[in-house]
C-alpha positions as CSV (number, residue, x, y, z in Angstrom):
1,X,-54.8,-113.0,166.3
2,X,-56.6,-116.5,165.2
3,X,-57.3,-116.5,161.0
4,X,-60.5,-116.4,161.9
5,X,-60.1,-112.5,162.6
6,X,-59.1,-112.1,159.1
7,X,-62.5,-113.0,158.5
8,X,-64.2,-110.8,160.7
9,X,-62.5,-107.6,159.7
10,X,-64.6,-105.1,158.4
11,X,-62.9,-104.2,154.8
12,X,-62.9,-100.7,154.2
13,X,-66.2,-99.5,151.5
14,X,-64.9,-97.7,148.9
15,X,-66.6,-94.4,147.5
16,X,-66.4,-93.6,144.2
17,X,-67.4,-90.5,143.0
18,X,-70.2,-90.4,140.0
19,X,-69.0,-90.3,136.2
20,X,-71.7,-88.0,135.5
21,X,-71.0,-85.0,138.1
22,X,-70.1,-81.3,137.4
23,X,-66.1,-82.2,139.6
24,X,-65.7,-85.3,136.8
25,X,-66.6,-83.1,133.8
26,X,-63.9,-80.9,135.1
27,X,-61.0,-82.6,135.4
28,X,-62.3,-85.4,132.3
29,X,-63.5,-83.0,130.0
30,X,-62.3,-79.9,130.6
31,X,-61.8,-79.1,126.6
32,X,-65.6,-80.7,125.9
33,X,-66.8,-78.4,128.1
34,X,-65.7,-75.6,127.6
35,X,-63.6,-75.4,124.7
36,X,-59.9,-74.1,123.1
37,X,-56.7,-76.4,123.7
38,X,-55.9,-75.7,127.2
39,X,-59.7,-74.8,128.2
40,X,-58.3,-70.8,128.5
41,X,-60.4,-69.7,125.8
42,X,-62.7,-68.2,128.6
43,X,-60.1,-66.1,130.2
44,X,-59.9,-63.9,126.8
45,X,-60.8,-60.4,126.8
46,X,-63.2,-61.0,124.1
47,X,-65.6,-64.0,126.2
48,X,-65.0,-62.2,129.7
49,X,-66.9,-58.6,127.8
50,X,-69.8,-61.2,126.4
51,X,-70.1,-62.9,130.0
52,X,-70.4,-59.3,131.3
53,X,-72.8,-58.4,129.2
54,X,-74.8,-60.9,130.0
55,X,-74.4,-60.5,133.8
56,X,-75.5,-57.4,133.8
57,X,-78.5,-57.6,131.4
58,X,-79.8,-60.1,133.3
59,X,-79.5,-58.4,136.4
60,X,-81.1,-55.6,135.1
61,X,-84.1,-57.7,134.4
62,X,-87.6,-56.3,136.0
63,X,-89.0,-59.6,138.2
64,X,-92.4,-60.0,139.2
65,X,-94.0,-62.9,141.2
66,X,-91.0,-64.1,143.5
67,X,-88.8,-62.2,145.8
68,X,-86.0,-65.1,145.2
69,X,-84.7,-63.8,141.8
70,X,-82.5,-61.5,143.2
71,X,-80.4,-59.2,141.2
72,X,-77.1,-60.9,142.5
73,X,-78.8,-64.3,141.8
74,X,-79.8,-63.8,138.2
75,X,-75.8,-62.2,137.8
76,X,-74.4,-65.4,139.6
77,X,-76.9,-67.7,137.0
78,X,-76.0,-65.3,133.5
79,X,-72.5,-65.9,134.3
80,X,-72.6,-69.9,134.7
81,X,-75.1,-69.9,132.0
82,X,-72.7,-68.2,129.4
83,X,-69.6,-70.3,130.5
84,X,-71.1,-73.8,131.1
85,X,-74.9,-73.9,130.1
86,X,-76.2,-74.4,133.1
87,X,-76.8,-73.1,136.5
88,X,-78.5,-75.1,139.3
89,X,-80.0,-73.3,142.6
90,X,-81.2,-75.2,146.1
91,X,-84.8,-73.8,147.0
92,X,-84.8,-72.8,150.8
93,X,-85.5,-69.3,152.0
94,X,-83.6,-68.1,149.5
95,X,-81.6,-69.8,146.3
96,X,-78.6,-71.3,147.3
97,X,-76.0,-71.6,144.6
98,X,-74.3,-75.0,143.7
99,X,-71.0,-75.7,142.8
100,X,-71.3,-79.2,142.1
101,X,-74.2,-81.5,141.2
102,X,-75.5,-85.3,139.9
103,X,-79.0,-85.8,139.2
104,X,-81.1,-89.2,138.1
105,X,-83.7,-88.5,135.8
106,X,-87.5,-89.9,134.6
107,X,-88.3,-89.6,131.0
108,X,-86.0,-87.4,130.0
109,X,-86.5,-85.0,133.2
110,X,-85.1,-84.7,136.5
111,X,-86.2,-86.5,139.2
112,X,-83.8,-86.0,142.2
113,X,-80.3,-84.3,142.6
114,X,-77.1,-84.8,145.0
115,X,-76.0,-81.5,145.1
116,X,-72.6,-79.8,146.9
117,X,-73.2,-76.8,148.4
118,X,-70.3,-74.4,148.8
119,X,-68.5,-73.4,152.3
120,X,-65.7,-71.3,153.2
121,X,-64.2,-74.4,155.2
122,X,-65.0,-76.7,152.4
123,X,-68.3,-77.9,150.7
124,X,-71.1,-80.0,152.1
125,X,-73.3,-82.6,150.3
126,X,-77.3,-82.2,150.5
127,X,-80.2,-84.2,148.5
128,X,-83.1,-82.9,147.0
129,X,-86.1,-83.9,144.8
130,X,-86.3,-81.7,141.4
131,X,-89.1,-79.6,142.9
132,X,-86.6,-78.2,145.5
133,X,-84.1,-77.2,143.1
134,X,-83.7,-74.5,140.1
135,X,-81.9,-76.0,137.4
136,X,-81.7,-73.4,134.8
137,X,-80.2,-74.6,130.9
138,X,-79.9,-73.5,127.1
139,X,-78.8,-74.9,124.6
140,X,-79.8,-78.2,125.0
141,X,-79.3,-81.3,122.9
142,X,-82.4,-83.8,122.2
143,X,-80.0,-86.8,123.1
144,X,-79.4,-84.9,127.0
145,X,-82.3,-82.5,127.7
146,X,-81.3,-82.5,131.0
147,X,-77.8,-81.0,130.5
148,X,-77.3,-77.8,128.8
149,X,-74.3,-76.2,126.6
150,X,-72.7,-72.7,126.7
151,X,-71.7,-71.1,123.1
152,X,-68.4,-71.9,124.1
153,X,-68.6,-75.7,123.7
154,X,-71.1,-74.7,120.9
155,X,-68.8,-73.1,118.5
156,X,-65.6,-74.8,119.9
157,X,-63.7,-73.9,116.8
158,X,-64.3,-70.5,117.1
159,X,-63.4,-70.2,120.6
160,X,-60.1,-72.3,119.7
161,X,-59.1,-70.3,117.3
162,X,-59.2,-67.3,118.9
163,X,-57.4,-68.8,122.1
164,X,-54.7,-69.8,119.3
165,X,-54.5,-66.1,118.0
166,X,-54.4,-64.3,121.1
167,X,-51.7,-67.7,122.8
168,X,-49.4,-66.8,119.9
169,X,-49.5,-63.0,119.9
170,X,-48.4,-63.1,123.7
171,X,-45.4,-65.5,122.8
172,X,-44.2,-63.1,120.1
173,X,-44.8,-60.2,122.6
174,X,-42.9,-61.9,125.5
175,X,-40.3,-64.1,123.2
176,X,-39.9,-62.0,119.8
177,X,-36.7,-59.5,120.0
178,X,-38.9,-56.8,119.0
179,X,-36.9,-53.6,118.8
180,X,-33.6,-55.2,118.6
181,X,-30.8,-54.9,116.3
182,X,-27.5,-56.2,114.3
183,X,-25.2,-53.5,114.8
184,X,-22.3,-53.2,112.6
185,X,-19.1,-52.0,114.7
186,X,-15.7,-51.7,113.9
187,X,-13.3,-55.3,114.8
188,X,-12.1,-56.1,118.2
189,X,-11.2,-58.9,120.6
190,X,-14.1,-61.2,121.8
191,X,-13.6,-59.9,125.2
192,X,-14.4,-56.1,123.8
193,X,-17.2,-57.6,121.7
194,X,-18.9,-58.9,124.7
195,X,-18.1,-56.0,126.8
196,X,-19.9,-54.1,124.0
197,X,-23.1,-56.4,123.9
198,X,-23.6,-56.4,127.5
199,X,-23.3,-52.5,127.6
200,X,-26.1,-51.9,125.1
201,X,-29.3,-51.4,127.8
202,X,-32.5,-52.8,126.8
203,X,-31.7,-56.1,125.4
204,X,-34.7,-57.9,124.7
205,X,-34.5,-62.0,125.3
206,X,-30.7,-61.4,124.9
207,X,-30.7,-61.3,121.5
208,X,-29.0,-57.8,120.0
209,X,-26.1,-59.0,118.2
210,X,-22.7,-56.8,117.7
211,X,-21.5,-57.8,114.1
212,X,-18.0,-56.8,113.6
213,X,-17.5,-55.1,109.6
214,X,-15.4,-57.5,108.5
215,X,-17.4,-60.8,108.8
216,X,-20.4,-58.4,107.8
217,X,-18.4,-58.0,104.4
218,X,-16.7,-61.2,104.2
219,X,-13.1,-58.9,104.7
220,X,-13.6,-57.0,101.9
221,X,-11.5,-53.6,100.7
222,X,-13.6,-51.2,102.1
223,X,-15.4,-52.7,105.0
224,X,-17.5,-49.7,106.2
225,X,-19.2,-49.3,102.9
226,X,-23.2,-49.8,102.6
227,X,-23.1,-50.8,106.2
228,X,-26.4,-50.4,108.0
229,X,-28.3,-51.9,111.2
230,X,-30.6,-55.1,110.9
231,X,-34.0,-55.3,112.6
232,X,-34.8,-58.3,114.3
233,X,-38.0,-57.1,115.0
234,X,-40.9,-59.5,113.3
235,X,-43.2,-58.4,110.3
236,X,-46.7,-59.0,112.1
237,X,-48.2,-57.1,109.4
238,X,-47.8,-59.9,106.9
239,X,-49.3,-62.2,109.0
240,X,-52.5,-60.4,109.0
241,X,-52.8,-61.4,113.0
242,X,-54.7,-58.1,113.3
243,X,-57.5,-59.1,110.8
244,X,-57.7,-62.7,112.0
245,X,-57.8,-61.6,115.4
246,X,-61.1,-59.1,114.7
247,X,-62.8,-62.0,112.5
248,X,-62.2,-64.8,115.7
249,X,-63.3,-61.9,118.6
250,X,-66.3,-61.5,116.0
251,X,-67.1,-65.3,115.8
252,X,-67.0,-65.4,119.5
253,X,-68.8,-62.3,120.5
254,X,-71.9,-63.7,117.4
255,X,-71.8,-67.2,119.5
256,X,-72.7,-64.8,122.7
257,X,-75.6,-63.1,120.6
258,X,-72.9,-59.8,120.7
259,X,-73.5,-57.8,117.1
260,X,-69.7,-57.5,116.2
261,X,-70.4,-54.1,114.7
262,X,-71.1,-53.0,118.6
263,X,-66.9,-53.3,119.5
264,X,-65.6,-52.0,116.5
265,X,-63.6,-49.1,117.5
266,X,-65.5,-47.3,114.5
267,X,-68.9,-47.7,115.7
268,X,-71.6,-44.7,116.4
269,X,-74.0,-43.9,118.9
270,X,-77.3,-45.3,116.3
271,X,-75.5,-49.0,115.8
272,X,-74.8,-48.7,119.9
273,X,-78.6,-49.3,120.7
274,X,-79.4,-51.6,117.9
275,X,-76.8,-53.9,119.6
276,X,-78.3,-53.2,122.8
277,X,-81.8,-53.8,121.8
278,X,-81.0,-57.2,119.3
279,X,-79.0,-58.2,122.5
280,X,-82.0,-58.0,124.9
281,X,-85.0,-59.0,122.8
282,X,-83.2,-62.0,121.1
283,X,-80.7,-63.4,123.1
284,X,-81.4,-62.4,127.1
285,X,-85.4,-62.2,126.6
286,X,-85.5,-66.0,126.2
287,X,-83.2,-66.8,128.6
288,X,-85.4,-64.6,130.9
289,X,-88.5,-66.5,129.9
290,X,-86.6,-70.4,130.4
291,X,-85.7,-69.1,133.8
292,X,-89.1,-67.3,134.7
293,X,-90.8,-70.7,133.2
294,X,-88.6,-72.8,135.5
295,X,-89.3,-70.6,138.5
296,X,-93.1,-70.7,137.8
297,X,-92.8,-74.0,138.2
298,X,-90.8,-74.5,141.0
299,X,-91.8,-71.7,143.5
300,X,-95.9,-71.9,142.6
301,X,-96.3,-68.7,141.7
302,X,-96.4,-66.8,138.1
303,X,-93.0,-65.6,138.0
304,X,-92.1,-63.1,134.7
305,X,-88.4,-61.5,133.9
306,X,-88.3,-58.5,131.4
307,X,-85.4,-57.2,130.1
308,X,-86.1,-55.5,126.9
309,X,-87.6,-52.5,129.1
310,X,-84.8,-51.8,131.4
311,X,-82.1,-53.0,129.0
312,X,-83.5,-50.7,125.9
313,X,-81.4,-48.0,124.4
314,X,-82.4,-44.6,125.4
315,X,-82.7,-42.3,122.1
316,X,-84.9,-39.4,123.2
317,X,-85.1,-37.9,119.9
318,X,-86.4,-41.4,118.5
319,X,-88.8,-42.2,121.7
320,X,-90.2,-38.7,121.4
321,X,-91.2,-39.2,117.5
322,X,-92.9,-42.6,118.7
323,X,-95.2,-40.9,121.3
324,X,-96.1,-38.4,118.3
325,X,-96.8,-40.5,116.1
326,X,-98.4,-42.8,118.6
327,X,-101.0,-39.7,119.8
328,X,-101.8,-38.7,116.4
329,X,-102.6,-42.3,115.3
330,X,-104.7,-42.1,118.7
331,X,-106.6,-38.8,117.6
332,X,-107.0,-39.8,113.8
333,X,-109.1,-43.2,115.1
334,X,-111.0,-41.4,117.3
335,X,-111.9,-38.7,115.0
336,X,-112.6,-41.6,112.3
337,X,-115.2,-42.9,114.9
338,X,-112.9,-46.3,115.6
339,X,-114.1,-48.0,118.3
340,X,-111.8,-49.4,121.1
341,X,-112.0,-52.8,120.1
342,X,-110.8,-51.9,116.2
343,X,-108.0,-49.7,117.7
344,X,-107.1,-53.2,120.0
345,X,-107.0,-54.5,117.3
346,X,-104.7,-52.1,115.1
347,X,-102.4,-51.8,117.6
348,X,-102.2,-55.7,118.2
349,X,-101.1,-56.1,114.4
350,X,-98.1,-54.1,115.0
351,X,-97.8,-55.7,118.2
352,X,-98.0,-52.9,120.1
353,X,-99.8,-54.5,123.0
354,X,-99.1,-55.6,126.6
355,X,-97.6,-59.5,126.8
């Protein structure tokens, strides 16, 4: 081989991977994403009930306009909407999910997306111009309107603390010697000692001790006397754990739009609904009408979600009062002579009227 074949080699192009992608964020910023000091905070009991919540809210949503929104779609985009802030879709005959996605925007907007498409025999890369995809977001920031932000990231201290509570209760729980004692027995050689430790059943972590009276008393006249067993067993009551433990799943459950009242273990069947209905009509209903605003725009047709009507608590009692009250108002304006466009009127003012 000459030296000028070291010329003519074709060097190998290397690809980097964008900065900016959804596979970067993951492995960079796992903690700015989503939050708590491993990025766990998600896999507590308290964000995986809010995230379910949502799910099935949202999938309970009535759609009208598109046959796309399908009930497993809308799960699939409540779920990465509560846990990253944003869920992204491919427009073909149906919505495609996507794992993984960088996009290049145009004042402020987006303008086209490379987008990785999941496979069971590993992903595949596609692009697409912003009027083939769905890119559904909340919690937006004015400095990246493009990106959005789940209440995770958005109350990261909340999220961290409660990933600290519940991290330290299951160390006590797995480490702590909880239920073991210091037995005081009479003296013996350290080969009967040990014999004696190892034949007490239950040790937890190894750590029941067999104290023989005499050290116990310092080898006093009457070594038996006032002798009793030690507890190893730690004092979580005066650490108030159970308290701070409410007050972060409260925090956490708030940040998802959850009323706190609605998990307390306390809670009746009135406060039930009023969760239900503050969590449909002010925290899902305007998701519903970002993503049926998005789809409108995207699928050229006038897409609308409601979830208030499917999602509402059913109090018979209550909802048989209403329509009373709603006929006699009915008979009252027509006995008064009210014409329909006063009674429009009236019933607009309460905001009793079709959207």
């Amino acid at each position: 081989m000459s030296i000028l074949d070291l010329f003519r080699r074709k060097q190998p192009v290397e690809t980097r991977a964008s900065g900016t992608g959804y596979t970067a964020a993951l492995i960079a910023a796992r903690e700015g994403w989503i939050s708590g000091s491993t990025g766990l905070a998600e896999l507590t009991g308290a964000v995986q009930s809010a995230v379910s919540l949502w799910e099935s809210g949202l999938s309970l949503a009535d759609v009208k306009g598109t046959d796309l929104l399908t009930r497993r779609t809308l799960a699939l985009a409540a779920r990465s909407l509560a846990l990253r802030g944003e869920a992204v879709f491919l427009i073909r005959d149906r919505l495609i999910p996507v794992t993984d996605w960088d996009l290049s925007t145009r004042n402020g907007e987006p303008h086209a997306y490379r987008l990785g498409i999941p496979e069971v025999g590993g992903g595949r890369d596609e692009t697409a111009l912003a009027g083939e995809v769905l890119h559904l977001r909340i919690g937006c920031d004015p400095a990246t309107p493009w990106a959005g932000r789940s209440p995770l990231s958005r109350a990261s201290l909340s999220a961290q603390f409660l990933h600290e509570i519940e991290t330290a209760l299951r160390d006590v729980f797995r480490d702590a010697p909880l239920g073991s004692l210091i037995v005081p027995l009479p003296e013996g050689s350290a080969d009967d000692m040990e014999n004696l430790r190892h034949a007490f059943r239950g040790r937890r972590g190894a750590s029941l001790v067999i104290e023989g009276v005499a050290q116990a008393t310092a080898a006093g006249f009457n070594p038996s006397i006032g002798q009793r067993s030690d507890q190893l067993s730690p004092h979580l009551d005066k650490s108030l754990a159970d308290k701070l433990l409410t007050d972060a799943r409260g925090a956490v459950w708030a940040a998802f739009g959850i009323l706190p009242g609605m998990m307390n273990p306390a809670t009746t069947g009135p406060m039930v609904r009023e969760a239900q209905r503050h969590l449909a009509q002010v925290v899902l209903q305007p998701i519903a009408d970002l993503i049926a605003e998005e789809a409108s725009d995207k699928l050229g047709a006038n897409v609308t979600l409601d979830v208030v009507r499917p999602m509402q608590a059913f109090d018979h009692g209550g909802k048989a009062r209403a329509f009373g009250a709603m006929l006699q108002a009915y008979a009252t304006a027509k006995e008064a002579g009210l014409d329909a466009a006063t009674l429009e009127d009236a019933l607009a003012f309460v905001d009793w009227q079709e959207d």
